[in-house]
N, C-alpha and C positions, 0 to 999 in steps of 0.2 A: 540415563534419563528414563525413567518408564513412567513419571505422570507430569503431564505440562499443561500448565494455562493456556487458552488459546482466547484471546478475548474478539469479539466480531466476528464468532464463531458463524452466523446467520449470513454474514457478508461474503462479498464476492472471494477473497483471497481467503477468509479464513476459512472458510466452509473445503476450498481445496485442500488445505494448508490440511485442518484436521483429519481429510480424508488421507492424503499421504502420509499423516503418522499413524495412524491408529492401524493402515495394512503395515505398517513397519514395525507392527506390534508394540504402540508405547500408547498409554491411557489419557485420552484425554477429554479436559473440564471446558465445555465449550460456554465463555460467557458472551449472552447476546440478550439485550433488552427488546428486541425488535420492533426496535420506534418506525412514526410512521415518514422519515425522511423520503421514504419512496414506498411502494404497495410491498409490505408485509406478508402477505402470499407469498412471492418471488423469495423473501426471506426462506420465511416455514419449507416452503419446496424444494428451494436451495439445501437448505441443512437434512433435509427428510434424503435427499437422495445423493450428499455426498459425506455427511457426516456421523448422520447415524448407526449404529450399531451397538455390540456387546461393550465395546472400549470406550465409546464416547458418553459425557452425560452432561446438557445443556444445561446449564444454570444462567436464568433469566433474571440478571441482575443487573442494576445502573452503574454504571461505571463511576458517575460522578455522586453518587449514593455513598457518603465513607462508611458509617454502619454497617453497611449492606456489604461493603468489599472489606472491611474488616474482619467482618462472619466470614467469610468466605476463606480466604487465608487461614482462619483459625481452622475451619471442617477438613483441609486439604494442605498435605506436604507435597507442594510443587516445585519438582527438579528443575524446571526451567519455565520462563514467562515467555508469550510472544502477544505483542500486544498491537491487535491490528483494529481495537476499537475505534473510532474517531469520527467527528463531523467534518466529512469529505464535501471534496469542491468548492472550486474557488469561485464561483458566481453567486454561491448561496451563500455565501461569507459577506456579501454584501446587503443581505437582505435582510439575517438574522445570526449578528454578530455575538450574541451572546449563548447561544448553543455552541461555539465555537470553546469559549470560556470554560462554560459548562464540561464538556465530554476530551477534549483535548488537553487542557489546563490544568482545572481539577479533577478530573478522571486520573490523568498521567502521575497528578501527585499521590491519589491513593494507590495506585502500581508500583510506585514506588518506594513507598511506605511499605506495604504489601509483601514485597520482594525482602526491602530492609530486616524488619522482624519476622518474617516466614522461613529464611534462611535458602532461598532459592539461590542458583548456583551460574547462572546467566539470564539477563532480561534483556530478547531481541523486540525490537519497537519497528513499528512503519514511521519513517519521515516522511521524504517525498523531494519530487523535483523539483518543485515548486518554491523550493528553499533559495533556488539561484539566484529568482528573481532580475533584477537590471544585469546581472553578469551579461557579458553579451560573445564570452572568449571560450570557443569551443573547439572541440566538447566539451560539456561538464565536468571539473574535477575535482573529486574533495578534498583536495589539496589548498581549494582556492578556498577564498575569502566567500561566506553568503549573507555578510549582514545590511542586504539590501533589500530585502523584501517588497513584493507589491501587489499582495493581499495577506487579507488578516490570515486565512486559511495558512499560506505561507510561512507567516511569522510564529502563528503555532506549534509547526511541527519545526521550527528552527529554536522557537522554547524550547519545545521536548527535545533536542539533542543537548542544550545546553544546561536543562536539568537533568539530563544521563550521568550528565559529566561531574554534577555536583555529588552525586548518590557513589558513582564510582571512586571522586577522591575522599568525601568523609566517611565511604563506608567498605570501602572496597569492595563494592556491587558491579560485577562483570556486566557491560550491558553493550550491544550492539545497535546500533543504526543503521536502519536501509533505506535510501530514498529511491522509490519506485519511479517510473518512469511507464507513465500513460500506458496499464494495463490493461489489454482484454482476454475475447474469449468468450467459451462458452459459459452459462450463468451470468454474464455481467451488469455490472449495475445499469437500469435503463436511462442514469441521467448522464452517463457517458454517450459519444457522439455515436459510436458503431450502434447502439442500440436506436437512440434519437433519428440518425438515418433510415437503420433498416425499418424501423415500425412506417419512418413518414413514405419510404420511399413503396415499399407496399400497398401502401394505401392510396398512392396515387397525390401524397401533398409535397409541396418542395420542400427542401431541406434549408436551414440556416448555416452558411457556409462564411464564417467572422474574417477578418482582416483580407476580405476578397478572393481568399482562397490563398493569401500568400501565406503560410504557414506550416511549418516542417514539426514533427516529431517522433520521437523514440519511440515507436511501438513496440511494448513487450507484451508477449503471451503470456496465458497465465502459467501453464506448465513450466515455462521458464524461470517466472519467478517464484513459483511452489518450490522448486527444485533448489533453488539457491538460498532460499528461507530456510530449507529440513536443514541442506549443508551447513549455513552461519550457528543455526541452533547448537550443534554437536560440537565445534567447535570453540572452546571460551577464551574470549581475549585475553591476553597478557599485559604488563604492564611494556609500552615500547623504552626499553633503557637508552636506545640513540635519541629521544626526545628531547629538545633542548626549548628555554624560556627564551631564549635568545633569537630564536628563529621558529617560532612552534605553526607543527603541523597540527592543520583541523583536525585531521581523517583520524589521529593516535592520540596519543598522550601518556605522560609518565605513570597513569593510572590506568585498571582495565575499562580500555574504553575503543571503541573505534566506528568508523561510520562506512558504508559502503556504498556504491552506485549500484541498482538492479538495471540495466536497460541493455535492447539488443545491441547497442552502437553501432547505431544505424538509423540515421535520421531521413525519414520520408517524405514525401510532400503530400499535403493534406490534399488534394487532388487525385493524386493517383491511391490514397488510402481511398477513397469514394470511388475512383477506376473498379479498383480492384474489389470493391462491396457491387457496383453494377453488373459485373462479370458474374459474380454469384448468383445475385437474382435475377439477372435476365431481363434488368430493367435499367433506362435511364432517368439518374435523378434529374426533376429542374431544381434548378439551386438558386438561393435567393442571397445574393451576393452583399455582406453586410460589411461596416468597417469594426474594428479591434476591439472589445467590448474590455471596460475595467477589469484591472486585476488580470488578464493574460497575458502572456507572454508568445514574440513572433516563432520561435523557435524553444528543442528542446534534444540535448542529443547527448548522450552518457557515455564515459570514461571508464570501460570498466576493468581497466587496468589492476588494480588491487583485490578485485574478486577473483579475478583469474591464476592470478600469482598467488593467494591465501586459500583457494578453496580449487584451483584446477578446473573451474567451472564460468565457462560464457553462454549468456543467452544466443542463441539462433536460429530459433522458429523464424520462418519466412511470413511475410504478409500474406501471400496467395494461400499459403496451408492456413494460417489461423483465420484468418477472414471468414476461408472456407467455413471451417469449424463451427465457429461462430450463427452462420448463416443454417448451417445446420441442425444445431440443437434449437437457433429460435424457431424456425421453423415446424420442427417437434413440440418443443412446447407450448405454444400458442395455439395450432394444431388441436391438440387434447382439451 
């Protein structure tokens, strides 16, 4: 593999993502529009200080622009695709449901098109947890059934697995699925809660703390799931020959196709993730105790049985180190 797509090169995951390939010596095409879903700065800074260099070369292009990713494909033979572009979060999927369409939907179909006549030789995509939905039988396993969704954001990235699936049988396009599991870290997006907390909590405002604080989830670091993205890349699926129509697993299929869980499996409680962010700053939050807002779910907790068995590799960054982390690079850069 020496030049890969990285699409959401600007974003939280991708910006790491390309930073761990490019010291692994492989070239890569970092695409990022850097719209304004959140401050743009954070983006630019982001990519300035983890993606930059000799190997890497931004092309600021819309995903959901065919034209545009058609050029694109044509200027650049890419050995593999990793496609972390998207309209994330599932609260703003309620606000403004057609940006969802837009960047998730038809973005996904020109990658995939993209891939088709480029001649690319694995296309790894971000799903997401969020695909469980109403499951309620844990931990999560891609094993199971998720066509239960309950947000649009959700039912998106359970498209984009089930248009992997089409490009893999009519075309024999190797593609992977990853459904992440409540990422942070340092750089991370400010409309995630660790960022949401530590800015309020700083400044002395309470925090908004949903379903009364009864709420667990899989905290993954980011290194953790940098790590497991390089790994899936290198590796390109196979057709599974044990697959049967009779009994068929989600996670394979008689084409190259497969999906994985990223998460530390290890489900928290939203309580003691806010413990363990107080401990850092040295401060107590007041918290403003709310009930379950649309589209989210009580719980969240990964299976990651088949990443380990396929790739030799589990997430296990602790909460108290990543927190820390976290706590520290905001601190730096707001600072500055």
């Amino acid at each position: 593999m020496k030049t890969i797509l990285v699409t959401g090169a600007a974003g939280f995951i991708g910006a790491h993502l390309s930073q761990r390939l490019t010291r692994a010596g492989v070239d890569v095409v970092g695409l990022d529009n850097i719209n304004d879903y959140y401050d743009p700065q954070l983006k630019r800074d982001r990519m300035a200080a983890l993606a930059a260099g000799d190997r890497f070369i931004h092309e600021a292009v819309d995903l959901g622009d065919r034209a545009a990713m058609e050029q694109l494909f044509s200027r650049y033979r890419f050995d593999a695709v990793v496609n972390l572009a998207a309209q994330a979060g599932v609260r703003y999927s309620l606000i403004n449901p057609q940006s969802y369409v837009d960047t998730n939907l038809v973005g996904f179909v020109n990658i995939l098109e993209g891939c088709r006549h480029g001649g690319v030789k694995h296309l790894v995509y971000a799903s997401s947890s969020s695909v469980y939905g109403a499951n309620t039988r844990m931990p999560f396993s891609v094993h199971d059934n998720v066509d239960h969704p309950v947000s649009l954001y959700a039912a998106s990235k359970k498209a984009n697995e089930l248009m992997a699936h089409t490009y893999s049988h009519l075309f024999g396009l190797p593609t992977t699925g990853l459904r992440f599991f409540t990422v942070y870290g340092p750089w991370g997006r400010p409309d995630m809660a660790l960022f949401l907390f530590t800015k309020a909590i700083l400044a002395g405002q309470p925090i908004d703390v949903f379903n009364y604080g009864r709420m667990e989830r899989d905290f993954t670091y980011i290194d953790d799931i940098v790590e497991g993205v390089f790994r899936v890349i290198f590796k390109i699926p196979e057709p599974d020959l044990a697959w049967s129509g009779n009994a068929p697993d989600p996670a394979s299929s008689y084409c190259p196709y497969r999906v994985y869980n990223i998460g530390n499996n290890n489900k928290e409680q939203l309580l003691r993730y806010i413990e363990v962010l107080e401990n850092c700053l040295g401060r107590v939050a007041e918290k403003n105790l709310l009930p379950m807002q649309p589209g989210d779910v009580p719980a969240t907790y990964a299976d990651v049985d088949d990443l380990v068995r396929d790739f030799d590799y589990r997430p296990s960054t602790t909460l108290e180190y990543g927190v820390a982390r976290f706590v520290e690079w905001y601190r730096d850069y707001f600072r500055r």
